[in-house]
C-alpha positions as CSV (number, residue, x, y, z in Angstrom):
1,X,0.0,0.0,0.0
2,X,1.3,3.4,-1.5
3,X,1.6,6.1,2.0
4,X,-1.1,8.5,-0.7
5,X,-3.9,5.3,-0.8
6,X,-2.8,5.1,3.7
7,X,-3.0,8.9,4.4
8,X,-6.7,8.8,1.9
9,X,-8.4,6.1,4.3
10,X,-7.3,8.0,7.1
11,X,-8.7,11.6,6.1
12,X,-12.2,9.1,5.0
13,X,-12.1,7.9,8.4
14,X,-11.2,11.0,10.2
15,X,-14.7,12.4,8.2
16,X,-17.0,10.0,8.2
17,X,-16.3,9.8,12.2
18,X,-17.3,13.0,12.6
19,X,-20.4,12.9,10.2
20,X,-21.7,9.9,12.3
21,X,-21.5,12.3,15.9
22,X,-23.2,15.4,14.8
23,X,-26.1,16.0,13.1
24,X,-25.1,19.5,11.1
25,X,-21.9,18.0,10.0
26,X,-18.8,20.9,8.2
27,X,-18.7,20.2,4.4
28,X,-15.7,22.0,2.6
29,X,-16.3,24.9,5.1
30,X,-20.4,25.0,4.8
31,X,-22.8,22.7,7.2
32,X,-25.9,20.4,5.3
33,X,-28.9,21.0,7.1
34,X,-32.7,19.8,6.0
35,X,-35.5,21.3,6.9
36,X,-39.2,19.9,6.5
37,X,-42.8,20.9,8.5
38,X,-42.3,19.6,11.9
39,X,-45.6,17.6,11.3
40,X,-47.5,15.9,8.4
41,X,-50.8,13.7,7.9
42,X,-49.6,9.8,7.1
43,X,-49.6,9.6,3.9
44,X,-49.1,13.4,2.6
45,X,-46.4,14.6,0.6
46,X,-44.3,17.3,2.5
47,X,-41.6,20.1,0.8
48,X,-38.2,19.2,2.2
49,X,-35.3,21.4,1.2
50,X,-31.9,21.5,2.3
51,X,-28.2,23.7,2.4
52,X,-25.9,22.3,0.1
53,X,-25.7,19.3,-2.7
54,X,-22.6,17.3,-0.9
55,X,-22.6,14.8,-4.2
56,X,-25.3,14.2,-6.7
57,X,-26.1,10.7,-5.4
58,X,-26.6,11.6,-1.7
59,X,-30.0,11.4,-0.5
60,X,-32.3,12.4,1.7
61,X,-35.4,10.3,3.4
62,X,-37.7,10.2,6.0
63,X,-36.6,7.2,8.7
64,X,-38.0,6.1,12.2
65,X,-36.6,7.4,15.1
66,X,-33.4,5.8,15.7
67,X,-33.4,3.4,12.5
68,X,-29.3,2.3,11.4
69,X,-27.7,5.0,9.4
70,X,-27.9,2.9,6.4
71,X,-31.6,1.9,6.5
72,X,-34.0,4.4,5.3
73,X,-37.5,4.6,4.3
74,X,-38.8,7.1,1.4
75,X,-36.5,9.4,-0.4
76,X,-35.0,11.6,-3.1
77,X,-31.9,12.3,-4.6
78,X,-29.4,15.8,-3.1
79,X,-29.4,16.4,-7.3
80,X,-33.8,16.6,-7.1
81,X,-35.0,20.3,-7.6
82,X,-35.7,22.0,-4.1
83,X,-38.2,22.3,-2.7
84,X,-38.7,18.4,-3.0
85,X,-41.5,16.5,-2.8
86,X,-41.5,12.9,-1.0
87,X,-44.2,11.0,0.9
88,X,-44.4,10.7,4.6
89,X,-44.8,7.4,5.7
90,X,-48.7,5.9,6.6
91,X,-48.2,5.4,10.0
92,X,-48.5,7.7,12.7
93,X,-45.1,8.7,14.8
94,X,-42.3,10.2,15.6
95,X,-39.8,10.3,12.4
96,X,-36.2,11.9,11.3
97,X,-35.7,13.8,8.1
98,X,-31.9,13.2,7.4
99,X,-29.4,13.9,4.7
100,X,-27.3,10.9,3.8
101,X,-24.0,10.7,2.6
102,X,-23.9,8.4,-0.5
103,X,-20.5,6.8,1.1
104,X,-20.4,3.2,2.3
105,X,-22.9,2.7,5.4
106,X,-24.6,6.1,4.1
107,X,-23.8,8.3,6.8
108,X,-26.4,11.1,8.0
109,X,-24.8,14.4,7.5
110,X,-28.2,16.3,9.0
111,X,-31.7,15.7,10.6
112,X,-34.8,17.7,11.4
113,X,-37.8,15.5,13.1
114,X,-41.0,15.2,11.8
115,X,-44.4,14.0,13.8
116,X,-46.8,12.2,11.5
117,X,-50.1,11.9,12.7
118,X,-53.3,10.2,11.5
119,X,-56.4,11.6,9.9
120,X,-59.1,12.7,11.8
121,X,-62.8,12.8,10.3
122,X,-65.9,13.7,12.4
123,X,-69.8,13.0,11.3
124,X,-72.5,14.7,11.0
125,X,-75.6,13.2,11.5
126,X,-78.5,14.6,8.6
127,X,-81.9,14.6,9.3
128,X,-83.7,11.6,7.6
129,X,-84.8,11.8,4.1
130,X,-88.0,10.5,3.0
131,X,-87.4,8.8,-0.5
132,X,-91.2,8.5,-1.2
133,X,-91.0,12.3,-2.5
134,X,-90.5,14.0,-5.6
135,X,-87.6,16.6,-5.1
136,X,-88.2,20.1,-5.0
137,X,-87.2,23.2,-7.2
């Protein structure tokens, strides 16, 4: 092994080590954050948007509360037009927006939290209709 290919993985390590303990993580001097509604109906699509495009294939997505770095549930591409669109997930809780690194295990570079909750419908109960009639005008 070549000391350039040794001092690489150590400057990869170095970052990704920091990534993984902070959740606004330094990016060639700027910080990624995301930012999304801090609550959403399951099932609706929400705007996300966030600071800066680290790589094209980095992602963000909508995971549970305290899911692996590299699982994730819905998401879009860093190189998607902002303000994205992405679909929350159908069952109420408490989630995490984050901004993944596309590097090996997908490290989460930022997170906001998001509370889904579930529909609420109320009836009203009509006065009954007598079908024998002819409407009226």
């Amino acid at each position: 092994m070549s000391v350039r290919v040794a001092k690489s993985r150590i400057i990869a390590n170095l970052f990704i080590g920091v990534a993984l303990s902070v959740s606004t993580a330094p990016v060639s001097g700027q910080n990624v954050t995301v930012s999304a509604p801090s609550s959403a109906l399951v099932g609706a699509d929400i705007e996300i948007r966030w600071s800066v495009i680290v790589d094209p294939l980095d992602f963000i997505s909508i995971d549970e509360v305290g899911a692996a770095e590299r699982a994730y549930g819905s998401y879009v591409y860093a190189r998607t037009a902002q303000p994205a669109s992405i679909r929350v997930p159908e069952i109420p809780g408490s989630y995490v927006v984050r901004y993944h690194s596309k590097e090996r295990g997908y490290p989460v570079l930022a997170t906001t939290t998001l509370e889904v909750v579930d529909t609420q419908a109320s009836f009203e109960e009509l006065a009954p209709v007598d079908a024998s009639q002819q409407p009226t005008g």
